[in-house]
C-alpha positions as CSV (number, residue, x, y, z in Angstrom):
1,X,30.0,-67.6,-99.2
2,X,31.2,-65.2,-97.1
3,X,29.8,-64.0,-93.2
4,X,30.5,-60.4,-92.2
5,X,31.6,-59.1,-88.4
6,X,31.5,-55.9,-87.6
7,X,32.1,-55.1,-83.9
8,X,32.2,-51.1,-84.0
9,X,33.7,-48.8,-81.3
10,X,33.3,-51.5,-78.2
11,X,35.8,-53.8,-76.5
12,X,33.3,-55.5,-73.9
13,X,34.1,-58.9,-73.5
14,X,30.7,-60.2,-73.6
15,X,30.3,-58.8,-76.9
16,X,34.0,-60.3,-78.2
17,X,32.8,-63.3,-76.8
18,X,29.7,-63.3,-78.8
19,X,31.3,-62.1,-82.1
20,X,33.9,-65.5,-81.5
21,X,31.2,-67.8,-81.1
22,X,29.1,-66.6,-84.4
23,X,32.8,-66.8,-86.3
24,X,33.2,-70.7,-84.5
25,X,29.7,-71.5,-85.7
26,X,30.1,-70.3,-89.3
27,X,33.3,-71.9,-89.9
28,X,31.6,-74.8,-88.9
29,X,28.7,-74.3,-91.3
30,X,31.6,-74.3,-94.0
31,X,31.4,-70.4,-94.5
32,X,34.2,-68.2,-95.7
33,X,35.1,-65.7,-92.7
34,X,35.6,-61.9,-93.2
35,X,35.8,-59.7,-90.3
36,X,35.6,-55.9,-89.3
37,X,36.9,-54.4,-86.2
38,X,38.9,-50.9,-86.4
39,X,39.6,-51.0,-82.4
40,X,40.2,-55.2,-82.2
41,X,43.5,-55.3,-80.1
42,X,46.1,-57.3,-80.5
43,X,45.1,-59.6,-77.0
44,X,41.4,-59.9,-78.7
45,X,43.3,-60.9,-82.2
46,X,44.9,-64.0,-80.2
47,X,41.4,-65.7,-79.5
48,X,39.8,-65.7,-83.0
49,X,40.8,-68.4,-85.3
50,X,43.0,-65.6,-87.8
51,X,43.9,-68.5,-90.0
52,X,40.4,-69.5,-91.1
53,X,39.2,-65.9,-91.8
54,X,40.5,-62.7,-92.8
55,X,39.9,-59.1,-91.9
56,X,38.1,-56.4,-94.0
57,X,40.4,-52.6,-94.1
58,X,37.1,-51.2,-94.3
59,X,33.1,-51.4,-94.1
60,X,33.1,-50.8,-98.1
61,X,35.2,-54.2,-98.3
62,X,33.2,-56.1,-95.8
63,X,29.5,-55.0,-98.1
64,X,31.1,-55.9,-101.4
65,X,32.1,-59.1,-100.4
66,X,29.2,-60.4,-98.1
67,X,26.7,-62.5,-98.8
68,X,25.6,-62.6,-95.1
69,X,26.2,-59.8,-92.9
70,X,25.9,-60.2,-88.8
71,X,25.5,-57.5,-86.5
72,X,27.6,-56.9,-83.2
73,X,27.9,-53.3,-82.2
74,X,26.4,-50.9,-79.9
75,X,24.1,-48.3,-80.6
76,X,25.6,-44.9,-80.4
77,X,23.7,-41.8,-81.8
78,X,25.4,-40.3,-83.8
79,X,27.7,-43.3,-84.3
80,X,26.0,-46.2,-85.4
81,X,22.5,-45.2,-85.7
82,X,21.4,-46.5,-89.4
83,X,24.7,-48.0,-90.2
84,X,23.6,-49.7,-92.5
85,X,21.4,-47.4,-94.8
86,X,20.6,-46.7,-98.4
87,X,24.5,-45.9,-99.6
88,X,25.5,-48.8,-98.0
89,X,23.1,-51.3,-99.4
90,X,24.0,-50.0,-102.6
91,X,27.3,-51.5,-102.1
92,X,26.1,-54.8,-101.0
93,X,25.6,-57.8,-103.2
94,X,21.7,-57.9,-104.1
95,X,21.4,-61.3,-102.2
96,X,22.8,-60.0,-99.3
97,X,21.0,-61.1,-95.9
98,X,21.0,-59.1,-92.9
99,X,20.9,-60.3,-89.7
100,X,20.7,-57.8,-86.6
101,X,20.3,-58.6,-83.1
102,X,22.1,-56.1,-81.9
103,X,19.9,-52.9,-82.1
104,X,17.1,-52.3,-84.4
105,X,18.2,-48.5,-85.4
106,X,21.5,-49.8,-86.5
107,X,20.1,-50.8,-89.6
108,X,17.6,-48.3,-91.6
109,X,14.5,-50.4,-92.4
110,X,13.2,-47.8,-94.6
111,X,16.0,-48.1,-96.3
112,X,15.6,-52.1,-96.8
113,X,12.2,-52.0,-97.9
114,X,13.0,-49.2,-100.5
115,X,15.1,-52.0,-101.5
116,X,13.1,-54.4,-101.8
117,X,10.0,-52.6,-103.3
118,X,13.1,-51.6,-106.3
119,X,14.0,-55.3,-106.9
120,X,17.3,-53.9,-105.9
121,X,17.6,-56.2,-102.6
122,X,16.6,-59.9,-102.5
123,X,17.9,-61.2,-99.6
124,X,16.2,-61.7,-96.0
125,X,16.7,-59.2,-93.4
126,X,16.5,-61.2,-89.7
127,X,16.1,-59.5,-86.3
128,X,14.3,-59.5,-83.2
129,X,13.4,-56.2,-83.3
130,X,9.8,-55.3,-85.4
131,X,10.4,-52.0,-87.8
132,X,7.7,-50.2,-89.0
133,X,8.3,-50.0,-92.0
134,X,9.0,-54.2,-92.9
135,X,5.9,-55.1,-90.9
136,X,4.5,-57.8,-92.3
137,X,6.8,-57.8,-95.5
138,X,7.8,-61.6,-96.3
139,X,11.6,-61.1,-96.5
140,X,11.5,-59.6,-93.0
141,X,12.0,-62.3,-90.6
142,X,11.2,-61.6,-86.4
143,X,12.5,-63.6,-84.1
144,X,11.4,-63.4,-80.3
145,X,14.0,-61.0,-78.2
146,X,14.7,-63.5,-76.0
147,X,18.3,-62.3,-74.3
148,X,17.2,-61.0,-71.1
149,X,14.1,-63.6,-70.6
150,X,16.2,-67.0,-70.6
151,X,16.5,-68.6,-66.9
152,X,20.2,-68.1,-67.1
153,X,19.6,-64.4,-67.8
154,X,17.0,-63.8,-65.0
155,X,19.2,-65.6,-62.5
156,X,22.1,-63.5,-63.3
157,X,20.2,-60.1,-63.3
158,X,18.1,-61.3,-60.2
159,X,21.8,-61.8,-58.3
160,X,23.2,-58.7,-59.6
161,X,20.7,-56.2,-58.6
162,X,20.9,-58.1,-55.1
163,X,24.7,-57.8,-55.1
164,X,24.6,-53.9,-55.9
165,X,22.1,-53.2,-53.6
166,X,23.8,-55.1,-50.9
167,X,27.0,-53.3,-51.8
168,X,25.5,-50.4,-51.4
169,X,23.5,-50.7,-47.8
170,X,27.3,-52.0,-46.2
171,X,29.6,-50.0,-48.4
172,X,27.9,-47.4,-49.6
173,X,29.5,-48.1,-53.1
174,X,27.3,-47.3,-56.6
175,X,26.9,-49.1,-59.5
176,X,24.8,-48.9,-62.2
177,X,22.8,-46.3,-61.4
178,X,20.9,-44.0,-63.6
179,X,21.3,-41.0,-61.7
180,X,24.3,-41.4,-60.1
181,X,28.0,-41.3,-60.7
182,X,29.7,-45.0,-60.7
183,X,31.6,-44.3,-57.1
184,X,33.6,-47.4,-55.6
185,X,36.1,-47.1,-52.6
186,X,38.2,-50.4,-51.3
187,X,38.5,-50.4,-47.6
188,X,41.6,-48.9,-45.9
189,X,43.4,-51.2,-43.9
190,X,44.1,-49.0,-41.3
191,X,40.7,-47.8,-40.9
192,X,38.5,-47.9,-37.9
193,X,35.6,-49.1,-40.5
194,X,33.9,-45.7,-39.6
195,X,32.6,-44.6,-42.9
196,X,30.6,-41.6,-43.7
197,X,28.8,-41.2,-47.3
198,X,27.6,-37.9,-48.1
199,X,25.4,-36.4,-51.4
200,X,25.9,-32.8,-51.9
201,X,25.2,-30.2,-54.2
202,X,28.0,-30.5,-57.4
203,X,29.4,-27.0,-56.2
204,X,32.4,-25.5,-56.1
205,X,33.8,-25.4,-52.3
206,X,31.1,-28.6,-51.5
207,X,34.1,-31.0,-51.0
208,X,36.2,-28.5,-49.0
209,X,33.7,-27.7,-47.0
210,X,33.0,-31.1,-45.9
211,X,36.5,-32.0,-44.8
212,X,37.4,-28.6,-42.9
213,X,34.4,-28.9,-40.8
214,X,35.3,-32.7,-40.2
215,X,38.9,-31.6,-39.3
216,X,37.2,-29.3,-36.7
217,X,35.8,-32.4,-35.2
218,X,38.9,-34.0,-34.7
219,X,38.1,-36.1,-37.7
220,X,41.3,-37.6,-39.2
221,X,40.8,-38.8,-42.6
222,X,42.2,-42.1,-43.9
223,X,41.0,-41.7,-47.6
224,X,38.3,-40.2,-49.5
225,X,36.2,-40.5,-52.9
226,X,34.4,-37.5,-54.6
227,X,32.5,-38.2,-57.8
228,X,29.9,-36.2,-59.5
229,X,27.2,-36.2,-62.4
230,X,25.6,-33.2,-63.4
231,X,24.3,-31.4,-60.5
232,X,24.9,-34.0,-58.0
233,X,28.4,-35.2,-55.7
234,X,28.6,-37.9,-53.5
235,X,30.9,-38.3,-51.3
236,X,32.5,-41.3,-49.1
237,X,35.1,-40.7,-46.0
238,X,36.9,-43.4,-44.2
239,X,38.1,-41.9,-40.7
240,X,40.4,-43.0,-38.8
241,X,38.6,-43.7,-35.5
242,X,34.3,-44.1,-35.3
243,X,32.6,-40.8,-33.6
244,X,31.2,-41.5,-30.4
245,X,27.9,-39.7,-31.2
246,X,27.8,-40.0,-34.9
247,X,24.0,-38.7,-35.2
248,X,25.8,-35.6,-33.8
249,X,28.8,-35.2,-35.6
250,X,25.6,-35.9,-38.9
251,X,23.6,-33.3,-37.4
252,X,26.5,-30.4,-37.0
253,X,27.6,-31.4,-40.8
254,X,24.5,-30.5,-41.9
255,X,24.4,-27.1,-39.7
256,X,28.2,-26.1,-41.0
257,X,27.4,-27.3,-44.3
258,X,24.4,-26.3,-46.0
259,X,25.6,-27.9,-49.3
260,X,24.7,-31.8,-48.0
261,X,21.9,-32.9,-49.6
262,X,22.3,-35.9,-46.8
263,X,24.3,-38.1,-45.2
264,X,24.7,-41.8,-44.1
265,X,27.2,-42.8,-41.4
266,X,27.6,-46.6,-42.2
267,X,29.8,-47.8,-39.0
268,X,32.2,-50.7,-39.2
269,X,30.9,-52.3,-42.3
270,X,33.7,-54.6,-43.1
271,X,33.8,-56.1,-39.7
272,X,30.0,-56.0,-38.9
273,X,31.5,-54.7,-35.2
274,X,28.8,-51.7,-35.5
275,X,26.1,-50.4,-37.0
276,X,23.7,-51.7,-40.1
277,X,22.8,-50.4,-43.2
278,X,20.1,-47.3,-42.9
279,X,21.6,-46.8,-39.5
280,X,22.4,-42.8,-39.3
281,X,20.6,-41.4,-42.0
282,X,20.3,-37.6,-42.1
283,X,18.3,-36.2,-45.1
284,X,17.6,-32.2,-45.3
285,X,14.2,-31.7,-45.3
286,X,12.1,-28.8,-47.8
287,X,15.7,-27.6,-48.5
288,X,16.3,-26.4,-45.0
């Protein structure tokens, strides 16, 4: 009996981690092991038990030899979407069982039911994702999509979304964020703590703009991050010394440059010596 892995075009550790434990369990259920990874690296190699399973050259391999095939890739589209389809069942054992709990597009249930309306597939296909077009079809098996609804999973995702938002009111750093660009800057040691985060318009002359009128201002800048997605840049400054009228300094930005969508001056965050988060928020109002 042999279990397939596939764990396509990703090298997050959660995923690794995951693709270890189902290769652990099936060992232990007395299953012969056959992976396939075409980006597994040679630290991620170390961790899995190499002399208790072997390692497919190719996807073709891994479907002629499986009786079970597991699921443990991303979905990509383009990439992965319907993986697993018609020419690939064809080169799967008839018995073969599918289970996906990865994405329910990796695998093409049309193509799994033509299957099994031709005889041509007798195995069970198990996810925890319905498909329209196995409802209700006896060798589809659902399973509840429980991975983000356990207490451990809540708890986590409860603590992060605090963490980021925290991050962001005293640092002004971004994670995760749909609309924004991923934008993270370690404090300078040498810095007064006086930081200054600005969104502008992703433009050409935006950034220079920014720090000429801030060297106009006596200004000195310790370091800077400038990151961007589509049309918007934000910006975060650490100077050197805080402003003595920040609002001010905010207000004349603005004036000088009419690129800055707004701006938040954030104060000695790492020291909690002045200032809190929302303090100094200048927004441009109606585009003006």
């Amino acid at each position: 009996m042999w279990l397939t892995l596939t764990r396509l075009l990703t090298n997050r550790v959660s995923r690794f981690s995951l693709c270890r434990s189902v290769v652990n369990a099936a060992l232990g259920l007395g299953m012969n092991v056959i992976g396939y990874d075409p980006v597994l690296s040679l630290e991620a190699a170390w961790r899995l038990p190499g002399d208790k399973m072997s390692r497919a050259d190719d996807l073709d391999e891994l479907f002629a030899l499986a009786d079970y095939i597991t699921i443990h890739v991303p979905y990509i589209k383009g990439v992965t979407h319907h993986l697993i389809d018609a020419k690939a069942l064809a080169k799967c054992k008839p018995g073969v069982n599918l289970l996906n709990f990865a994405r329910g597009e990796i695998i093409d249930g049309s193509a799994v039911r033509a299957g099994y309306d031709a005889g041509k597939l007798t195995g069970k296909y198990v996810s925890d994702f319905s498909d329209p077009d196995l409802m209700g079809h006896p060798r589809h098996i659902v399973l509840p999509h429980l991975g983000a609804s356990t207490e451990e999973a809540e708890e986590n995702s409860a603590a992060m979304a605090a963490e980021t938002m925290m991050d962001f009111l005293e640092t002004g750093t971004i994670r995760n964020s749909v609309n924004f660009p991923t934008t993270i800057l370690p404090p300078h040691k040498n810095s007064s703590g006086a930081r200054l985060c600005i969104v502008n318009k992703n433009e050409s002359g935006a950034l220079g703009e920014i720090t000429t009128f801030l060297g106009t201002q006596n200004c000195n800048i310790l370091q800077q991050i400038n990151t961007s997605r589509d049309s918007v840049a934000y910006t975060v400054i650490d100077l050197e010394t805080c402003p003595e009228d920040p609002g001010a300094l905010q207000d004349s930005l603005a004036a000088a440059c009419p690129m800055v969508i707004s701006s938040r001056f954030i104060g000695s965050v790492f020291n909690d010596e002045l200032g809190q988060p929302g303090t100094y928020f200048w927004v441009r109002e109606n585009g003006n």
